[in-house]
C-alpha positions, 0 to 999 in steps of 0.5 A: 875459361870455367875450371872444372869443379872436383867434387870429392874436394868440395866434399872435404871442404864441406866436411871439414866445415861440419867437424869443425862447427861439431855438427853430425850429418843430420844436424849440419843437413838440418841446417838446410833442410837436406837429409843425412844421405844428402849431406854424406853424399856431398861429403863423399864427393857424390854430388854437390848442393844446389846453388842455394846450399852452396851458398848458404854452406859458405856464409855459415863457414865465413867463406865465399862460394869460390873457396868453398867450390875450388879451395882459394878465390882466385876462380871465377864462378860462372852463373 
């Protein structure tokens, strides 16, 4: 069964990644060739990155897309 995804936690999670590399929104989208308004509204839960950035956000946080898009690894994500 695939679990729903909170995106306002995601956000949390991808904004806890930034301020803890110190990046701003601009430097941190730059990262993936997003623009601040993409990363704020990642950030406030808005919409989520496409699966490319989710995955690129991952590797640079040391985490696995699971953890990034549900808290911990015991989902599965469904293609």
């Amino acid at each position: 069964m695939k679990n729903k995804i909170n995106k306002k936690q995601v956000g949390k999670r991808i904004q806890a990644i930034r301020f803890n590399m110190k990046y701003t929104l601009e430097e941190f989208g730059g990262l993936f060739n997003a623009s601040k308004s993409n990363v704020c509204s990642w950030e406030k839960g808005k919409t989520l990155p496409n699966k490319e950035r989710l995955n690129k956000i991952a590797q640079l946080a040391n985490i696995t897309v699971n953890e990034l898009l549900y808290g911990n690894n015991e989902h599965d994500i469904e293609d």
